[in-house]
C-alpha positions in Angstrom: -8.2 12.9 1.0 -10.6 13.7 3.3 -12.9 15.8 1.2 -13.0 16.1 -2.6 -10.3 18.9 -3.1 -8.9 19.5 0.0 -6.1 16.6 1.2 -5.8 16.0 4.5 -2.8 18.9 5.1 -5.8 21.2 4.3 -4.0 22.8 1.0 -5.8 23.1 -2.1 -5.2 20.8 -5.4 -6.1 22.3 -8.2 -9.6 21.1 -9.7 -9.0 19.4 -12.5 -6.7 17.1 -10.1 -9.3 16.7 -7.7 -12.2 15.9 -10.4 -9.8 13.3 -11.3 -8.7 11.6 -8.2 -12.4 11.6 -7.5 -13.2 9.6 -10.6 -10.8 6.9 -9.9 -11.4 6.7 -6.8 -15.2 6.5 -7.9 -14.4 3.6 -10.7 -11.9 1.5 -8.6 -14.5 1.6 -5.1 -16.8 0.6 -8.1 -14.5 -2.3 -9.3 -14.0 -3.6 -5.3 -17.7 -3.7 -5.1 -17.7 -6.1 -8.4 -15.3 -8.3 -7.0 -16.9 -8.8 -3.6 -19.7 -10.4 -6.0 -17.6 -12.3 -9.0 -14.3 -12.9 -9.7 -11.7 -11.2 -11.7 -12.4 -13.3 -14.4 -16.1 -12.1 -14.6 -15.3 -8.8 -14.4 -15.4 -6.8 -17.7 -14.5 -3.1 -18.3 -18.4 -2.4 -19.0 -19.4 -4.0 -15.9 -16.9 -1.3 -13.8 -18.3 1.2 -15.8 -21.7 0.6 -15.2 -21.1 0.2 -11.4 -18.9 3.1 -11.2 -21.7 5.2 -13.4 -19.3 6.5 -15.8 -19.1 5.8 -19.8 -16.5 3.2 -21.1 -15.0 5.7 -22.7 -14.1 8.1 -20.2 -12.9 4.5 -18.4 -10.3 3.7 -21.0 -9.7 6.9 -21.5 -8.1 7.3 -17.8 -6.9 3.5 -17.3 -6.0 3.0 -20.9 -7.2 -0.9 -20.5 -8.3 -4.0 -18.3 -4.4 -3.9 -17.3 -4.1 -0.3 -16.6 -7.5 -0.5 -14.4 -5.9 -4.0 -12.5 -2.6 -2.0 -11.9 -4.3 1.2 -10.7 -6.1 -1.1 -8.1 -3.4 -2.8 -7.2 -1.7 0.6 -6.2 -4.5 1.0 -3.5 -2.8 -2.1 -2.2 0.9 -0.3 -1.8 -0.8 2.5 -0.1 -2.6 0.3 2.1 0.6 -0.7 3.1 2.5 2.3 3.5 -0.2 4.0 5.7 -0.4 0.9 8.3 3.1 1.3 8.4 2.7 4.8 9.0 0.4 4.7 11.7 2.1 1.7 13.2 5.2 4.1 13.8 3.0 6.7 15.1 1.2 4.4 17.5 5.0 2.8 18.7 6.9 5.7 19.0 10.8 4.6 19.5 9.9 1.1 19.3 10.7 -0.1 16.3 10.3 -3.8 16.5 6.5 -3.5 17.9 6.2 -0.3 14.4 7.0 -3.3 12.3 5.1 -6.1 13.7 2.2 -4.0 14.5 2.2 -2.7 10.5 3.0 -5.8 8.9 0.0 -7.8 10.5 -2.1 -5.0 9.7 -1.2 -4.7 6.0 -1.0 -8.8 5.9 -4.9 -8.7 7.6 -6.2 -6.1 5.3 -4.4 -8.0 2.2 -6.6 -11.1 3.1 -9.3 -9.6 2.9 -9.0 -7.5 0.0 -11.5 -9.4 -2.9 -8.3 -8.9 -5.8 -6.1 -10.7 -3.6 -8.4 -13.4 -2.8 -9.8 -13.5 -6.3 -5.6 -13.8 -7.5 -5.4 -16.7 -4.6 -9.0 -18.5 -5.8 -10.1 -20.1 -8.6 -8.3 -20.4 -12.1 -5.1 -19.1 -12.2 -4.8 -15.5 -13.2 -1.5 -14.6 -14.9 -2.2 -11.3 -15.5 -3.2 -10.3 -11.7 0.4 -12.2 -10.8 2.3 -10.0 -12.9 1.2 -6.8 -11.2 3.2 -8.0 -7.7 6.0 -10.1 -9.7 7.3 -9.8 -12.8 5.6 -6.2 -13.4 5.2 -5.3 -10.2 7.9 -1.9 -10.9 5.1 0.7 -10.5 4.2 -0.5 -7.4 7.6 -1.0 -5.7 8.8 2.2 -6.8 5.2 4.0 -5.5 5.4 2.4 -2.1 9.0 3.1 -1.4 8.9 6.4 -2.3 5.9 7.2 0.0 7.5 4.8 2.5 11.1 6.6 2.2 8.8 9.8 3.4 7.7 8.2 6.0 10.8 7.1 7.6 12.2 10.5 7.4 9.8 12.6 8.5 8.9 10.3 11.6 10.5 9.7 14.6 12.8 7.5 12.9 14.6 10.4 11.6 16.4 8.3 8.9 18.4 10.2 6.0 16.5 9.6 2.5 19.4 7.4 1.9 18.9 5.1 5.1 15.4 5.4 4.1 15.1 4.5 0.9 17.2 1.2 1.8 14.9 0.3 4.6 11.4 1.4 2.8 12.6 -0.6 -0.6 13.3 -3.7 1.7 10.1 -3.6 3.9 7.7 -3.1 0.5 9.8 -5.9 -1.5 9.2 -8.4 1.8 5.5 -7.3 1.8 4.6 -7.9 -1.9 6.3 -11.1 -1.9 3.8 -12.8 0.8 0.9 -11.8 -1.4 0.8 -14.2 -3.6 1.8 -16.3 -0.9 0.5 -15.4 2.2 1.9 -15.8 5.6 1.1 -19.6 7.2 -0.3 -20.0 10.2 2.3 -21.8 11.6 4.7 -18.4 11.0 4.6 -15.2 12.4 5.5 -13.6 9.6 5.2 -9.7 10.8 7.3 -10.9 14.1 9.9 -12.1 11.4 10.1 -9.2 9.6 10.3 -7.0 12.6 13.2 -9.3 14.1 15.2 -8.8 11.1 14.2 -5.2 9.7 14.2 -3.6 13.7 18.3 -3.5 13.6 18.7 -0.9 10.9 15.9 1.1 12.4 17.2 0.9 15.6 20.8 1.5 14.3 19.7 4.9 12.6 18.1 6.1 16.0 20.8 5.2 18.4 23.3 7.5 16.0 20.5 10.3 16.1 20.3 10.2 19.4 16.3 9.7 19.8 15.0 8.6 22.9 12.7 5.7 23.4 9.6 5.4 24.1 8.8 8.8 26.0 7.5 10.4 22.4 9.6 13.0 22.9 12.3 13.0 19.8 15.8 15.0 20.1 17.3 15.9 16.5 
C-alpha cells in the first residue's frame, strides 16, 4: 500500500480496513525493530507494544497472542516472496528459467537477512518459530500460493488457475523448506529450482503461444 487507504491500484478500501492494516503494519515494523536488537526469546508482547506505541490490549486484541503476533510476521515473509517472484517475472519477460533464479535468490537474500529468520537459525532452539514454516506452516502456504496462483495468471505466463495453482503451491512449498535450512554455499539453490520448476512454465507458454523475450505477449 503505497499510502494509508489507497493500495497501489489507486482504489479505495474502506477505513476501518485501512486503520487496520496500518496498525499491524505499525506493531509488526515495531516487532522487526525489537529483533534487530534481542532475540525472539527476549521479546515479550509489552515490549512490541511499547515500540509499536499501542496498548497491550488493543495488541491481543488484533493478534489474539505471542503465536498469533509470530505468525502474522511470518506472513510478511510469504509476501516477500511472492512479490520477488513477481517482479522477477516482470523484469524476465518469457524467460522463465532467469524469473525463477532471479526471484528465488532474491527471496533467499532477503530471508537471510530478515532478524526472525536469523533469530529461528541462532541461539536456543525455538520450537514455536519452527512450527510456523513446518508443522503449522498452513496459513502461510495457502496465503502465498494463492497470491502466487495470481501472479502466474495474470503475467506473461498466462497459466490457467489450475496450471497455476500447481506451479505456485510447488515454488512456495520449495521456498519455505530452505528456511529453516538455508541454501549452502556450495549449492545454487535458486539455479536448482529454476532448472527443475522452468519446464512447466515453459510448457504452459509454448501451448499459449507467447513469444519470448520481445515483451510482447499473444493470447
Amino acid at each position: 500500500m503505497s499510502v494509508a487507504g489507497r493500495p497501489r491500484t489507486g482504489a479505495r478500501i474502506p477505513y476501518q480496513e485501512a486503520a487496520r492494516e496500518l496498525l499491524r503494519n505499525t506493531v509488526l515494523d515495531g516487532m522487526r525493530e525489537l529483533l534487530t536488537e534481542r532475540d525472539w526469546s527476549k521479546v515479550t508482547l509489552g515490549d512490541v507494544a511499547t515500540r509499536a506505541g499501542v496498548s497491550r490490549q488493543t495488541l491481543y486484541n488484533e493478534f489474539g497472542s505471542r503465536a498469533g503476533l509470530s505468525q502474522a510476521y511470518a506472513l510478511r515473509l510469504a509476501d516477500d516472496l511472492v512479490d520477488h517472484v513477481r517482479e522477477a517475472l516482470d523484469a524476465n519477460v518469457g524467460d522463465a528459467r532467469a524469473a525463477i533464479r532471479v526471484g528465488m535468490t532474491g527471496f533467499f537474500l532477503s530471508a537471510a537477512g530478515d532478524p526472525l529468520v536469523r533469530s529461528l537459525l541462532s541461539g536456543e532452539m525455538k520450537p514455536d518459530l519452527l512450527r510456523l514454516i513446518t508443522l503449522d506452516a498452513a496459513p502461510l502456504l495457502e496465503h502465498a500460493t494463492t497470491r502466487l496462483t495470481t501472479v502466474f495468471t495474470h503475467s506473461w505466463v498466462d497459466a490457467s488457475v489450475a496450471e497455476a495453482d500447481v506451479l505456485a503451491h510447488a515454488l512456495v512449498r520449495i521456498a519455505l523448506s530452505y528456511i529453516p535450512n538455508p541454501p549452502v554455499p556450495q549449492r545454487d539453490a535458486a539455479a536448482e529450482m529454476a532448472a527443475l520448476l522452468s519446464p512447466y512454465v515453459e510448457a504452459i507458454v509454448q501451448v499459449r503461444g507467447v513469444r519470448a523475450p520481445t515483451g510482447d505477449v499473444e493470447h
